[in-house]
PDB file of N, CA, C and O in Angstrom, chain B, residues numbered from 101:
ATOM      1  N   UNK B 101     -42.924 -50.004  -6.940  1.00  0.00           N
ATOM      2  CA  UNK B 101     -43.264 -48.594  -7.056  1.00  0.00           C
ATOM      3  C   UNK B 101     -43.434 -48.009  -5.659  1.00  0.00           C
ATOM      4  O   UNK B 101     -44.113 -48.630  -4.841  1.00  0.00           O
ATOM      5  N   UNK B 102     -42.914 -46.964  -5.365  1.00  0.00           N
ATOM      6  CA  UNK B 102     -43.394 -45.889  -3.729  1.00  0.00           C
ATOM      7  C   UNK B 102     -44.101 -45.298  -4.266  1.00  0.00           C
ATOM      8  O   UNK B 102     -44.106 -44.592  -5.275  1.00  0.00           O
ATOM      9  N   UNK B 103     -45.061 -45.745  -3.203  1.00  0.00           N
ATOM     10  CA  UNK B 103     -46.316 -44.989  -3.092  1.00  0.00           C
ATOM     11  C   UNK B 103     -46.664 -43.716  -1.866  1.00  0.00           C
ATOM     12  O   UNK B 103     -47.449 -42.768  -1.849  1.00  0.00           O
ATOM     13  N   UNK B 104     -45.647 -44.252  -0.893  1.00  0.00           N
ATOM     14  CA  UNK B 104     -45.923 -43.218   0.231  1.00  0.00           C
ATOM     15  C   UNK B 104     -44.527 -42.320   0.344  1.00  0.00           C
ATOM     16  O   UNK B 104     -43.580 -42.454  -0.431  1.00  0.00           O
ATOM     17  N   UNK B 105     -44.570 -41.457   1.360  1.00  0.00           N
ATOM     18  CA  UNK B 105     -43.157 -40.334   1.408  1.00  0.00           C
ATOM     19  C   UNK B 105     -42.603 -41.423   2.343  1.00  0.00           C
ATOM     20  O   UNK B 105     -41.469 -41.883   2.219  1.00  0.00           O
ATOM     21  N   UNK B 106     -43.406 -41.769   3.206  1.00  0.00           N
ATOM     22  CA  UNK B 106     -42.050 -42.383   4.343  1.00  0.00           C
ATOM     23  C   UNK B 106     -40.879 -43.798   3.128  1.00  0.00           C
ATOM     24  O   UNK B 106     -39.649 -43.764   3.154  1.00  0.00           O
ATOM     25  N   UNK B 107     -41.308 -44.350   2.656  1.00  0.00           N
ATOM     26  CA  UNK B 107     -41.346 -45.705   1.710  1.00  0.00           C
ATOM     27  C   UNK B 107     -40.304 -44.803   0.655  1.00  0.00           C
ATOM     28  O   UNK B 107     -39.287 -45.257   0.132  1.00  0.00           O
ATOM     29  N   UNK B 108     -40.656 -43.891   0.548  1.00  0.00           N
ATOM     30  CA  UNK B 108     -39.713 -42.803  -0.607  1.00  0.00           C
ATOM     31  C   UNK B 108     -38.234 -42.121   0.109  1.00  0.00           C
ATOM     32  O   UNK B 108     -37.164 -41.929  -0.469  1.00  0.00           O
ATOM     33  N   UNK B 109     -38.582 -41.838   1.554  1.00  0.00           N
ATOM     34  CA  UNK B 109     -37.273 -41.410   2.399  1.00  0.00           C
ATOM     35  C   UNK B 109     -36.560 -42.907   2.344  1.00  0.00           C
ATOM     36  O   UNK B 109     -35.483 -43.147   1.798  1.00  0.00           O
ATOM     37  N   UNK B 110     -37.285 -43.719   2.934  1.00  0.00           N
ATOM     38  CA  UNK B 110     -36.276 -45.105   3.041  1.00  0.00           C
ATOM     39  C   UNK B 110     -35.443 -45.374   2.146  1.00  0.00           C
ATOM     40  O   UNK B 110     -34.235 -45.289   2.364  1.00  0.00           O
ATOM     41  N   UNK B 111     -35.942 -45.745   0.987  1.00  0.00           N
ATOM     42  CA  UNK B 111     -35.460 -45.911  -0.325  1.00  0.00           C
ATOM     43  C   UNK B 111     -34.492 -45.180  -0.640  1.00  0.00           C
ATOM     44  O   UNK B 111     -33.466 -45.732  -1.038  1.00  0.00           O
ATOM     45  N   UNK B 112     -34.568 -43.370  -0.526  1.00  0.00           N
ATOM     46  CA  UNK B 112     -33.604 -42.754  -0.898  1.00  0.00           C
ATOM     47  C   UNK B 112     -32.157 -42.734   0.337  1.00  0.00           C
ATOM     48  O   UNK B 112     -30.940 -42.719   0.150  1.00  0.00           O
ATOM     49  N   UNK B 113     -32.776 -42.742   1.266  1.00  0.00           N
ATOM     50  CA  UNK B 113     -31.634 -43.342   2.138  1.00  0.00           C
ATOM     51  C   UNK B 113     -30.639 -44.210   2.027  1.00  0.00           C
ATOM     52  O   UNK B 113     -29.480 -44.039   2.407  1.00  0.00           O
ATOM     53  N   UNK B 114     -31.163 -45.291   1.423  1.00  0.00           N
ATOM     54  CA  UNK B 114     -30.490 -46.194   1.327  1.00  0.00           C
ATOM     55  C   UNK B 114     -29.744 -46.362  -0.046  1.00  0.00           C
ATOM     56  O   UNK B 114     -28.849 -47.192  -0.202  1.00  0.00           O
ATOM     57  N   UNK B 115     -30.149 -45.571  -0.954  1.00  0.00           N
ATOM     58  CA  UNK B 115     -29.632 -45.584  -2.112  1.00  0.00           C
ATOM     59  C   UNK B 115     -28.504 -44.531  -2.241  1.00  0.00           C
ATOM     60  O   UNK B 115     -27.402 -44.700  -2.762  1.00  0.00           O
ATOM     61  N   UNK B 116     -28.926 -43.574  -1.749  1.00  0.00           N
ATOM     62  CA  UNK B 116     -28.178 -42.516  -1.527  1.00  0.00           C
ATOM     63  C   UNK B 116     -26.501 -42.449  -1.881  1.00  0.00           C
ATOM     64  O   UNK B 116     -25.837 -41.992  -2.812  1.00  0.00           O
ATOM     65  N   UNK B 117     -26.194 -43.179  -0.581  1.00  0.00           N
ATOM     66  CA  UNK B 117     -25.220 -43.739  -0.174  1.00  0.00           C
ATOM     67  C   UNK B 117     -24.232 -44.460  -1.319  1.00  0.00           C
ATOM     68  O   UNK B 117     -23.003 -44.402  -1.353  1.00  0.00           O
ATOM     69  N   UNK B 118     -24.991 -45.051  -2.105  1.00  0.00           N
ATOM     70  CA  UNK B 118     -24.178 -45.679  -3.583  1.00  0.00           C
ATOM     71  C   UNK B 118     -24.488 -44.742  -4.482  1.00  0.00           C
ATOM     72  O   UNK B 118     -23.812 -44.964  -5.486  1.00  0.00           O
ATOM     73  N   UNK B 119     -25.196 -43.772  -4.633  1.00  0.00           N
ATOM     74  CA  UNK B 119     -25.189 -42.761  -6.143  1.00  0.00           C
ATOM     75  C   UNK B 119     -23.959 -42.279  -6.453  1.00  0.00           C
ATOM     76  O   UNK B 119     -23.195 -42.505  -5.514  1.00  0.00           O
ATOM     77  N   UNK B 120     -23.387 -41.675  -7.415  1.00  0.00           N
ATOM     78  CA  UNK B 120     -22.646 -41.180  -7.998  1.00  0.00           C
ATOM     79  C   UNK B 120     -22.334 -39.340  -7.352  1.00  0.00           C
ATOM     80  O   UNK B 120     -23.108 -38.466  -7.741  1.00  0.00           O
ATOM     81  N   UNK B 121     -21.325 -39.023  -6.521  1.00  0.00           N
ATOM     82  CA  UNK B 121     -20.989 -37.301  -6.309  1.00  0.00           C
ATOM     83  C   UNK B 121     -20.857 -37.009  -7.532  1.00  0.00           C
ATOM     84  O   UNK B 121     -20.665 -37.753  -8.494  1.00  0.00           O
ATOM     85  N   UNK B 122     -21.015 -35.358  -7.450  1.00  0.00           N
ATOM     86  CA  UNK B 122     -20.392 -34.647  -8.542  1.00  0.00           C
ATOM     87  C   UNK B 122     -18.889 -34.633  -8.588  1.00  0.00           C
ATOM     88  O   UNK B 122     -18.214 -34.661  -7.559  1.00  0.00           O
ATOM     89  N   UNK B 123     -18.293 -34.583  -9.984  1.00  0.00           N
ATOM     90  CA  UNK B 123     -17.200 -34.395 -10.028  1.00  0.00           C
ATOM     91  C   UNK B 123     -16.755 -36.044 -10.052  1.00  0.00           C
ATOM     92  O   UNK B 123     -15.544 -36.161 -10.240  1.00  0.00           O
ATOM     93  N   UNK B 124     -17.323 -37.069  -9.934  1.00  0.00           N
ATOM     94  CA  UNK B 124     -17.277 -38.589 -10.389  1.00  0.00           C
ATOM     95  C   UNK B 124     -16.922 -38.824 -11.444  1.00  0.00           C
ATOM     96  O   UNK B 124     -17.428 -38.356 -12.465  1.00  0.00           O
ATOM     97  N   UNK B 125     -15.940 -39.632 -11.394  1.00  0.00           N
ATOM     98  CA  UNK B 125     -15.799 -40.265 -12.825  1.00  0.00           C
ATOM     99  C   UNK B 125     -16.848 -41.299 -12.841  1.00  0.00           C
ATOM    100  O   UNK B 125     -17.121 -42.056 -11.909  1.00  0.00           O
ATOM    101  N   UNK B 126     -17.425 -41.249 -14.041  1.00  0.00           N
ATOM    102  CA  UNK B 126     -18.577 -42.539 -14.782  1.00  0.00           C
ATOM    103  C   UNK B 126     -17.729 -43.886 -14.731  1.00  0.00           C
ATOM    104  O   UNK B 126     -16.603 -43.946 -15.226  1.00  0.00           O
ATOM    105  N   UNK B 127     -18.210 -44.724 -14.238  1.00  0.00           N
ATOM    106  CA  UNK B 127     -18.204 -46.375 -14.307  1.00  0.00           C
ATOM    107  C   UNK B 127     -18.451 -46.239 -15.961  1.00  0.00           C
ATOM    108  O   UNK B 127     -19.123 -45.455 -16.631  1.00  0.00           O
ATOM    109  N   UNK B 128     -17.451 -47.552 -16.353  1.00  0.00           N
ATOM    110  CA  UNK B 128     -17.423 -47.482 -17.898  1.00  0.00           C
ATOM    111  C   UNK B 128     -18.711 -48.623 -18.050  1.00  0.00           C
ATOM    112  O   UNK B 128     -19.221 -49.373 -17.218  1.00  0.00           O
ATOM    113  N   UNK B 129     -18.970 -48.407 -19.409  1.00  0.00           N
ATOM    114  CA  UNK B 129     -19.719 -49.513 -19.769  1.00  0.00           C
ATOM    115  C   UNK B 129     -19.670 -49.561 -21.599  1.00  0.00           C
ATOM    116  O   UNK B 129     -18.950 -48.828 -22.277  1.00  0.00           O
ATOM    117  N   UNK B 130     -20.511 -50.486 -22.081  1.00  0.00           N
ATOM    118  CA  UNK B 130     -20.011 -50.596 -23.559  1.00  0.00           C
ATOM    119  C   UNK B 130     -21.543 -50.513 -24.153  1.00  0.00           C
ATOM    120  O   UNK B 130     -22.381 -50.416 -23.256  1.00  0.00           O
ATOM    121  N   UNK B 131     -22.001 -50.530 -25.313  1.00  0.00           N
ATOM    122  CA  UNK B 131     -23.185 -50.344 -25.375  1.00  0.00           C
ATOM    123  C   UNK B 131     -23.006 -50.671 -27.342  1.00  0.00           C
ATOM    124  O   UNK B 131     -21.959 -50.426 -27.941  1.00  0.00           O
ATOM    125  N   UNK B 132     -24.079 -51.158 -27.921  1.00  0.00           N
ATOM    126  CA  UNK B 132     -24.073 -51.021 -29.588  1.00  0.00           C
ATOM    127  C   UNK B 132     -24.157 -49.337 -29.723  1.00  0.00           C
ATOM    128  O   UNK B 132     -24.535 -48.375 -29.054  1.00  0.00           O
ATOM    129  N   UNK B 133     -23.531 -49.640 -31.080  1.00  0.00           N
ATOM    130  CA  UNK B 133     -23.754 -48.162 -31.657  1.00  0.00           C
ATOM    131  C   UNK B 133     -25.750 -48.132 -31.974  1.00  0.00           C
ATOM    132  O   UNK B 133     -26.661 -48.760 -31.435  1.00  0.00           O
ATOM    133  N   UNK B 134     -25.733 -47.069 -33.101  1.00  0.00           N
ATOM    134  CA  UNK B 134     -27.233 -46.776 -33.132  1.00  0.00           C
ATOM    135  C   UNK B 134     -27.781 -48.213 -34.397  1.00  0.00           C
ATOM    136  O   UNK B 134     -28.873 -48.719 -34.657  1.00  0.00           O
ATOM    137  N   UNK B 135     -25.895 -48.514 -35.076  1.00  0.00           N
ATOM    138  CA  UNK B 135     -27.091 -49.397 -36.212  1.00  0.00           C
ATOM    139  C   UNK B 135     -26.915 -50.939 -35.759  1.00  0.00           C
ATOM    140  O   UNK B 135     -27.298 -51.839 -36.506  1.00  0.00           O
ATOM    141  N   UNK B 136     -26.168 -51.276 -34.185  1.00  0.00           N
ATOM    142  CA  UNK B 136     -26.662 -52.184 -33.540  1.00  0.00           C
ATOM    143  C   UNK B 136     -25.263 -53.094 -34.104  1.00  0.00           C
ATOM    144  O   UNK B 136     -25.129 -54.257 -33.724  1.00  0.00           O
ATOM    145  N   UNK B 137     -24.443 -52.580 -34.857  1.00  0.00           N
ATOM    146  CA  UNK B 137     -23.162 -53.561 -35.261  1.00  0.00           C
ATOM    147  C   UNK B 137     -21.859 -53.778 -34.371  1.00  0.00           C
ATOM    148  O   UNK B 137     -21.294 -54.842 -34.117  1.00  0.00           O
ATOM    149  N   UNK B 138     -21.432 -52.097 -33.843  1.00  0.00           N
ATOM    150  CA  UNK B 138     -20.107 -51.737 -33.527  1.00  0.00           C
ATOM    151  C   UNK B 138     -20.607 -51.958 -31.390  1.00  0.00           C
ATOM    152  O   UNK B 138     -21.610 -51.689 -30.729  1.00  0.00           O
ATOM    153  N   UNK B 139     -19.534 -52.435 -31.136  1.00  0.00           N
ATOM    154  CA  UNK B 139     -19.925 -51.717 -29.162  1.00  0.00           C
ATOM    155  C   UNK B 139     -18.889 -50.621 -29.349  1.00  0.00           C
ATOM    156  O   UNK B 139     -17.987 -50.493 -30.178  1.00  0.00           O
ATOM    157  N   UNK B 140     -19.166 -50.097 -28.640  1.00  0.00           N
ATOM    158  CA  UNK B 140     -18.527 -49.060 -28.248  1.00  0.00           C
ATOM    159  C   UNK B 140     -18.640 -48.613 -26.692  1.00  0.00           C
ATOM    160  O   UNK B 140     -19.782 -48.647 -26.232  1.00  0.00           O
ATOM    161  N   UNK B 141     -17.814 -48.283 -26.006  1.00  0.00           N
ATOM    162  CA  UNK B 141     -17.502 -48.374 -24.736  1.00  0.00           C
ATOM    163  C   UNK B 141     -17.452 -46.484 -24.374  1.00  0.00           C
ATOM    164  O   UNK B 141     -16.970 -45.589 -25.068  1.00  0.00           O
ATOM    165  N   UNK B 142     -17.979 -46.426 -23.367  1.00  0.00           N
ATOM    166  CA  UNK B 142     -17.549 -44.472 -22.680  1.00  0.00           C
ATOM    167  C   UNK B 142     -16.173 -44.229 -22.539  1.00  0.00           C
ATOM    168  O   UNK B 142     -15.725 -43.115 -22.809  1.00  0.00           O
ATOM    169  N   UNK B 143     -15.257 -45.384 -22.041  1.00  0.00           N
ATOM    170  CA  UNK B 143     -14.025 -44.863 -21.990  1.00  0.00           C
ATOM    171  C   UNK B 143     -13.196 -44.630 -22.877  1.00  0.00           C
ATOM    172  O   UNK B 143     -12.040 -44.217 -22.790  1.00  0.00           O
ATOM    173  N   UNK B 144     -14.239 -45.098 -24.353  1.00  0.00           N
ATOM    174  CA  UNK B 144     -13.246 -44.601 -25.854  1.00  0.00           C
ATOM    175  C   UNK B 144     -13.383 -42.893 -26.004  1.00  0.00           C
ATOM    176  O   UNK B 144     -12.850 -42.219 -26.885  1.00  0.00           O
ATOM    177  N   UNK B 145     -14.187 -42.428 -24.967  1.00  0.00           N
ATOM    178  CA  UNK B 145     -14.295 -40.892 -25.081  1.00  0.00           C
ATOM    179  C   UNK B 145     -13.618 -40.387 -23.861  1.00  0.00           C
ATOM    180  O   UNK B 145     -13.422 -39.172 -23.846  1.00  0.00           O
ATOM    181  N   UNK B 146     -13.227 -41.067 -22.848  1.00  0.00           N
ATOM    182  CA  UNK B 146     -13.073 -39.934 -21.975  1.00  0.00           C
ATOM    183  C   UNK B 146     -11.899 -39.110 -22.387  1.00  0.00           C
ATOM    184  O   UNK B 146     -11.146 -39.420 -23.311  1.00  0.00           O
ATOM    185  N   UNK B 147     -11.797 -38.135 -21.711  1.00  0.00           N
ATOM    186  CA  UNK B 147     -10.596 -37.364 -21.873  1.00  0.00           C
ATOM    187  C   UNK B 147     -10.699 -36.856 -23.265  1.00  0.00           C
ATOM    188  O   UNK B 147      -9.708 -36.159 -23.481  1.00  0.00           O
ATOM    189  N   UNK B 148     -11.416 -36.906 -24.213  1.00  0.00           N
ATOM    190  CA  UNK B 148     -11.534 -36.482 -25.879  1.00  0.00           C
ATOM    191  C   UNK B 148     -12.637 -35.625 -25.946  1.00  0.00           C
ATOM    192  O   UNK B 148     -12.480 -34.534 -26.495  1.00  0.00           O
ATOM    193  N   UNK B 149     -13.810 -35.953 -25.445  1.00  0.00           N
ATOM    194  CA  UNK B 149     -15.051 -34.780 -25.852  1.00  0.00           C
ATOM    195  C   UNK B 149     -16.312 -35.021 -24.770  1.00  0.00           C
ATOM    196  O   UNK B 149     -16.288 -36.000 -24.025  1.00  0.00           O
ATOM    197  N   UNK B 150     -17.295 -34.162 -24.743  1.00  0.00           N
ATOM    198  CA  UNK B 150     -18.219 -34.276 -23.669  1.00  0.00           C
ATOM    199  C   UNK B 150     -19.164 -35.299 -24.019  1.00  0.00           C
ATOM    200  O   UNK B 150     -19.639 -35.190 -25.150  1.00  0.00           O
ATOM    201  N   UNK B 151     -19.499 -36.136 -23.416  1.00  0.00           N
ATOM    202  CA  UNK B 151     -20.659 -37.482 -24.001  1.00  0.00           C
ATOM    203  C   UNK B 151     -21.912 -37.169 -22.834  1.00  0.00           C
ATOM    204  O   UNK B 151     -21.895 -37.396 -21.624  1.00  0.00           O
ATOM    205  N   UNK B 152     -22.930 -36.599 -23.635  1.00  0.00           N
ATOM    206  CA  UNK B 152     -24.435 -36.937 -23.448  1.00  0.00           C
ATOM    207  C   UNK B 152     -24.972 -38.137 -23.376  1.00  0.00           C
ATOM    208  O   UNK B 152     -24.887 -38.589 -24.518  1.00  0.00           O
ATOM    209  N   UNK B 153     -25.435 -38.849 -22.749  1.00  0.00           N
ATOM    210  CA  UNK B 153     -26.380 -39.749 -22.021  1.00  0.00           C
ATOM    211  C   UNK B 153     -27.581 -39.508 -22.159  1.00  0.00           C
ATOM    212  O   UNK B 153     -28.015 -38.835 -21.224  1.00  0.00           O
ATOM    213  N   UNK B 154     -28.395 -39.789 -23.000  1.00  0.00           N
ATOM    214  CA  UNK B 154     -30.222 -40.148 -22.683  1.00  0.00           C
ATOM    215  C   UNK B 154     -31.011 -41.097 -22.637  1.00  0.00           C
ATOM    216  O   UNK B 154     -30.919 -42.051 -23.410  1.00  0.00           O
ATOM    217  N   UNK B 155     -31.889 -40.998 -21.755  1.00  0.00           N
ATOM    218  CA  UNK B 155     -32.247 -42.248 -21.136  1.00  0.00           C
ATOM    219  C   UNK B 155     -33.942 -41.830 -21.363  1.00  0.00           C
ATOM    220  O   UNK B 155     -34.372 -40.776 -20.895  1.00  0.00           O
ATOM    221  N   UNK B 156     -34.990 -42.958 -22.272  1.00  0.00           N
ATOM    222  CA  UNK B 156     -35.980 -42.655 -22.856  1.00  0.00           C
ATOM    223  C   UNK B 156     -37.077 -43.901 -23.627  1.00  0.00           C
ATOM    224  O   UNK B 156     -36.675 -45.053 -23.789  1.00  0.00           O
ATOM    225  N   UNK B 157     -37.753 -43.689 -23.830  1.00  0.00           N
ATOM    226  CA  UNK B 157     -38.773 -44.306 -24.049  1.00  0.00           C
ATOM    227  C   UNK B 157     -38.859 -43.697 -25.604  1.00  0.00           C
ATOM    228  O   UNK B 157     -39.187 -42.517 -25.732  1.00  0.00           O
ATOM    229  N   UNK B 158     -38.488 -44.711 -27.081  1.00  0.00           N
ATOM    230  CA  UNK B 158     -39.314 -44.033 -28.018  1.00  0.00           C
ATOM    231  C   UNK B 158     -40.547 -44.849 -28.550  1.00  0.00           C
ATOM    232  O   UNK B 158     -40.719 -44.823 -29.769  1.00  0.00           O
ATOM    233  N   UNK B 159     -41.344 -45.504 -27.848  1.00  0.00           N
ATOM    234  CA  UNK B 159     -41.784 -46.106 -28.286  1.00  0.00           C
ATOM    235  C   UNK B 159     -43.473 -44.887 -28.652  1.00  0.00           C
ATOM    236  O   UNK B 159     -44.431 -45.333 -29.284  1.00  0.00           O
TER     237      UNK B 159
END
């Protein structure tokens, strides 16, 4: 965890550098569907429709 700003510049410095620009294509990846049977992969959408991403806690 950063706790301080300087410890928070470093970090983002260095990460920086590997994040994703705008206008990036997404690195594919595959993932279960919701009832945990099918994978399904992002690149079965690209080019077909806009795919939302959320990233969350339901506990």
């Amino acid at each position: 965890m950063i706790t301080d700003r300087k410890s928070a510049t470093t970090w983002q410095k260095k990460y920086d550098l590997q994040a994703p620009k705008v206008g990036d294509t997404a690195p594919d990846f595959s993932l279960c569907d919701a009832n945990g049977r099918n994978s399904v992969r992002l690149s079965d959408y690209r080019q077909k429709m806009p795919v939302a991403l959320i990233f969350g806690s339901f506990t």
